[in-house]
Structures are given as structure tokens and as C-alpha cells.
LOKE-93396 format. One record per residue (C-alpha): residue in one letter; x, y, z. Coordinates in steps of 0.001 Angstrom, whole numbers, padded with zeros to 6 digits, always signed. Each point is the difference from the previous one (the first is absolute). Last residue first. Layout:
N
aXYZ
...
END
This chain:
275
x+030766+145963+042238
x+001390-002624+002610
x+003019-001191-002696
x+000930+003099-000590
x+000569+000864+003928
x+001811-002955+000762
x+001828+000571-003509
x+000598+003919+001290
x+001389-001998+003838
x+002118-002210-001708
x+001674+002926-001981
x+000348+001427+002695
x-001998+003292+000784
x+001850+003710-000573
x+000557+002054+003142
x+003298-001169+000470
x+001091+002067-003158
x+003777-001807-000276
x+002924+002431+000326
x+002234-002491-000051
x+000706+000085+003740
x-003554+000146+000654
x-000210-003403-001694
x+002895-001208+001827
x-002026+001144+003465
x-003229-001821-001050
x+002469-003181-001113
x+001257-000034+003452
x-003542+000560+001793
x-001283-002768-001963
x+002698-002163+000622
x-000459+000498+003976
x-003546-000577+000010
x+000604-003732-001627
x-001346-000415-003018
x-003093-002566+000266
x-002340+002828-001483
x+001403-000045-003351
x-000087-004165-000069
x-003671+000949-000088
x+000100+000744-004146
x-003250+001987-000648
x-001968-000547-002987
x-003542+000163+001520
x-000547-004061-000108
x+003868-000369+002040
x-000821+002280+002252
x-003030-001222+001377
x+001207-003891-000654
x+002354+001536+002672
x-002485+001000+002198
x-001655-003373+000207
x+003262-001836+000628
x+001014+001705+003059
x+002378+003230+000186
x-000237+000826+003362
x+002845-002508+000893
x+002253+002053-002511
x-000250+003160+001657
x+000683-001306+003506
x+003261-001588-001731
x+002030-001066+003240
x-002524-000206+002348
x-000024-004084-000369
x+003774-000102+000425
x-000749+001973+003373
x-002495-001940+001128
x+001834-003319-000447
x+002923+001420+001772
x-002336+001509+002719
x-001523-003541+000574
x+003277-001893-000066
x+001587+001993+002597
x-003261+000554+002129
x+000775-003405+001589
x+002974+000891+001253
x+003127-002189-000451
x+001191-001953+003184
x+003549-000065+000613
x-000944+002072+003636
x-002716-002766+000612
x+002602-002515+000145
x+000865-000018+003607
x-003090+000282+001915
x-000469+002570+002857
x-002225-001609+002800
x-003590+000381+000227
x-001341-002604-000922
x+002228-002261+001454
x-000711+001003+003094
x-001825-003415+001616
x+001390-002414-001973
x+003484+001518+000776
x-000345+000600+003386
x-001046-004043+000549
x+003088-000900-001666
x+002442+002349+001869
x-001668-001181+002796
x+001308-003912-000885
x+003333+001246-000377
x+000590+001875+003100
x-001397-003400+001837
x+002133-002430-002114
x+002850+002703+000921
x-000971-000274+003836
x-000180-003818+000154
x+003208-000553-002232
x+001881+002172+002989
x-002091-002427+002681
x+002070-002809-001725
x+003237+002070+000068
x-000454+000461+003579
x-000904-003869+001115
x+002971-001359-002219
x+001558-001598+002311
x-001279-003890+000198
x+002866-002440+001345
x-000873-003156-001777
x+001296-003530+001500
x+001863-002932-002359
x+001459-003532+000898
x+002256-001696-001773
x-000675-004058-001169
x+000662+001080-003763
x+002977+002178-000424
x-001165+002642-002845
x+002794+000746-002473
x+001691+003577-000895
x+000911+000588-003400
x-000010-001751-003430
x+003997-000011-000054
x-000095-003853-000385
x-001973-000906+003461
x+000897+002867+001703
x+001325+001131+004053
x-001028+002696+001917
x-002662-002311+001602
x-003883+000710+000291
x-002155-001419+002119
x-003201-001693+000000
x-003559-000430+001501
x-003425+000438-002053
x+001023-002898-002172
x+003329-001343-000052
x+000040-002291-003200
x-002210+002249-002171
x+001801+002858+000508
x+003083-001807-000894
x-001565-001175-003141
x-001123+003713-001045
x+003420+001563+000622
x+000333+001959+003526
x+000464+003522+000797
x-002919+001731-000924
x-002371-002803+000602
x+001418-000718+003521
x-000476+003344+001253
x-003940-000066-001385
x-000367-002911+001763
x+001380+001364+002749
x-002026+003302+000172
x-003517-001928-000672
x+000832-002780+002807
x+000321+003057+001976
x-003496+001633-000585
x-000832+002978-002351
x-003166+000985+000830
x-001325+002329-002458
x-000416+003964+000435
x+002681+000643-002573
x-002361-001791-002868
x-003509+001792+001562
x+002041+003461-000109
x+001013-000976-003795
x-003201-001257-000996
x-001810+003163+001578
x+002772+002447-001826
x-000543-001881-003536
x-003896+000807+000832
x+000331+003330-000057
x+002258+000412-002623
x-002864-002420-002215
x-002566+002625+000943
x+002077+002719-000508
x+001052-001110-003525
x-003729-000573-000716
x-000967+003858+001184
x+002419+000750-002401
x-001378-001653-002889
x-003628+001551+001320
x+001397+003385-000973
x+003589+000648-000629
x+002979-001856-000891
x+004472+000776-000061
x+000366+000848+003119
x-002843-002500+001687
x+001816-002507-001873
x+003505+001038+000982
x-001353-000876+003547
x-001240-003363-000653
x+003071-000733-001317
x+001915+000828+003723
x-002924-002076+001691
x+000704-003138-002383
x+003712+000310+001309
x-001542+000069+003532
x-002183-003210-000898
x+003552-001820-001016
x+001256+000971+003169
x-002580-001087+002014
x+000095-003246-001656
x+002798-001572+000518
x-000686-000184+003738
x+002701-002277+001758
x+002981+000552-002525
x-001070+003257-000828
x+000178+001156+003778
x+003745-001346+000140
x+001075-003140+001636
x+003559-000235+001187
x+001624-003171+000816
x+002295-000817+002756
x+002401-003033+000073
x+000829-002135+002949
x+003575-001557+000264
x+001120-003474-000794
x+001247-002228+001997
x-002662-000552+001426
x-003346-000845-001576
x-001421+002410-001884
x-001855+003624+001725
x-002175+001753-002333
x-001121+003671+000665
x-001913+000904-002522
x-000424+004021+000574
x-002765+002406-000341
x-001850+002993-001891
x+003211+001450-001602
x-000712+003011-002230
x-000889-000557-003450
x-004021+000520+000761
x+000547+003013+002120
x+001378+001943-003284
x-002701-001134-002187
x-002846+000674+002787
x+001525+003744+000629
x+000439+000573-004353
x-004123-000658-000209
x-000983+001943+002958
x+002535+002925-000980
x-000999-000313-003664
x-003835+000501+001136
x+000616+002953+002737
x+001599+001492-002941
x-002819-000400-002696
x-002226+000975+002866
x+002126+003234+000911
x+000005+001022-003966
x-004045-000452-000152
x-000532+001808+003368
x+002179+002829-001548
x-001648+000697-003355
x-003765-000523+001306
x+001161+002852+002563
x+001615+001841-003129
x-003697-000467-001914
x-001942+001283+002967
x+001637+002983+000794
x+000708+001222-003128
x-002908+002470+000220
x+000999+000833+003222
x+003087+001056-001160
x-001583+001959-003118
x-001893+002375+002374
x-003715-000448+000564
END
């Protein structure tokens, strides 16, 4: 099997997770941007003299919450970044069901009576609102540089125009609620972010190993053997020296002239001392 084939699975795991992350901030970033665009109109018509004023009505203004569930979508997806195992399948749970809420909010029937009074809350004061009801107008004049006043007695009508954008919040709600659905189902097996800052495992086992191999000579050396040594007048702190000593002071010895052949003194007590 050559080494592209080998990869083969892990770089398609690689792509379908990178196209689902993007599918997922297009859904979310297509209902946000269809939200503040203009849904209807007020159109409220006062008494004469005065002329009729139009009022725009955004997506937010009608269906607040679609846009707060597509800002809940765009977390969601920094979870499943930044989380693995069943934590992740959570976040695509909870993405998946941000996109039904916000699909289910845009779907809504907005009715006329809905657009004006919305109209008349954003342009009125509380106690105008009040006063006029469903129906008003708006003037360009101000009551103490407070803004535009609602003429009670006018008469208000909805034009509703916002048909594309609200099928636009359909189709993210829709990319975003698959993107939740792919992610329970594969997130097993796509890449996770933190598992390249991960230590190894082995790490602490090997450096535990190796501080435990560091004197092989001296971990043979149990109790017993030394009470050995000690009873036939051997000192066992001899044996301890490291290999690399001995063969130093062998080679100074030589140096001198020194008759390796002769025992140590520790060794002719040893010896004594068994005799």
C-alpha cells in the first residue's frame, strides 16, 4: 500500500471537517446578515397637512431571535475547535438545535399589526405609543429636541418585503443545523486541536526508568548482601564506584608503575577476614 493511500483516510477526515466548519460560519454569518436587512415598511399616513412618513423594519427588529441563535451557532463552532469526544458531540447537539430555533424563528408569521407596532415603538416615546396604539404617524418635528412624535388619530398599513432575505435566514438555519448533525455523527474521527500540545504518555515512564537504571550496580546491592560484606570485613561503598572511576584510577595506577596484579587492600581484608 503506498503512503498516499495510507493517508487517505485521515486527509479525507481533514477536509470534510474544514468544509463543515465553513458550511457552519456561512449558515451562521447568512442568517446575521439577512436579519439586518429591511423586512418591511410602516407606512403611516396623518391627517393632512402633513405628509406620510415611511419606516423601515429590519429582520432583527421582527425576529430578534434568529440572530441571537446564529451568534450561539458561531460559539458552538469554536467549541467543536477547541473539544473532543462526547464534549463535542454536545456542541453539535446544541449547534444543531440553535439552527432549528433560528429556521422555526424566520419561519414565523409576521402579520401587519406586528410591522406597525414595531414602527411605532422605534420611533415613538413610551406615552405616545401608548396614546395611538397600533396606528400612528410620525412628524419631523420634536417635543424639546427628543425626536420625532407620534400623531395620534393617523392611520398606519405594512408593506411586507423582506420575502428573500427571510428565505436567506431559512437556508443558513438549514446549513447550520447539518453542520450540527455532521458533527455528532463524525466527531470521532475528526482531527482535534490540542492533541498536538499533548505530552506522551511514555515521557514520564522512560524518565522514571531511566533515573531508576541509573546505578544497576547499586540496586543489586540489597541489605542481606551487604550485612555479607560488612561481617567478612569488606567495606561495600568499594563496589558503589562508578565504572568510570575505577577505570581512571586503574590507568593512574599503571601510570605509576603500580603492580595491577596485586589485590586491594579491601579485597586481602575480604579475604583475611573469610580465612
Amino acid at each position: 500500500m503506498s503512503e498516499q493511500q495510507a493517508a487517505g483516510p485521515g486527509s479525507a477526515a481533514k477536509r470534510q471537517y474544514g468544509l463543515v466548519l465553513l458550511a457552519g460560519a456561512a449558515g451562521a454569518g447568512l442568517v446575521l446578515l439577512a436579519v439586518r436587512q429591511r423586512w418591511a415598511q410602516a407606512v403611516f399616513t396623518p391627517p393632512k397637512p402633513l405628509a406620510p412618513q415611511v419606516v423601515d423594519v429590519s429582520g432583527t427588529d421582527l425576529v430578534p431571535l434568529a440572530g441571537a441563535l446564529a451568534l450561539a451557532a458561531l460559539a458552538g463552532l469554536a467549541a467543536v475547535i477547541a473539544t473532543r469526544g462526547v464534549v463535542r458531540r454536545v456542541a453539535g447537539v446544541l449547534i444543531a438545535l440553535f439552527g432549528a430555533g433560528a429556521g422555526a424563528a424566520a419561519a414565523t408569521v409576521v402579520t401587519a399589526a406586528t410591522v406597525v407596532n414595531v414602527a411605532v415603538g422605534k420611533i415613538a416615546s413610551p406615552q405616545a405609543a401608548a396614546a395611538s396604539g397600533a396606528a400612528g404617524s410620525t412628524t419631523s418635528g420634536s417635543s424639546g429636541g427628543s425626536g420625532p412624535l407620534v400623531v395620534a388619530g393617523a392611520t398606519g398599513r405594512a408593506i411586507m418585503n423582506g420575502t428573500p432575505w427571510r428565505v436567506a435566514v431559512l437556508v443558513g438555519a438549514l446549513l447550520v443545523f447539518g453542520v450540527g448533525v455532521a458533527t455528532v455523527l463524525r466527531a470521532a474521527v475528526w482531527p482535534v486541536m490540542s492533541a498536538r500540545y499533548d505530552a506522551p504518555e511514555s515521557h514520564g515512564r522512560h524518565a522514571g526508568a531511566d533515573r531508576h537504571d541509573a546505578h544497576p550496580r547499586a540496586r543489586q546491592l540489597d541489605a542481606a548482601s551487604m550485612w555479607e560484606s560488612l561481617s567478612g570485613g569488606a567495606d561495600p561503598t568499594d563496589q558503589l564506584e562508578p565504572p568510570e572511576k575505577t577505570a581512571e584510577t586503574a590507568e593512574e595506577a599503571a601510570a605509576d608503575g603500580a603492580d595491577l596484579s596485586s589485590p586491594s587492600p579491601a579485597a586481602a581484608r575480604q579475604r583475611e577476614g573469610m580465612a
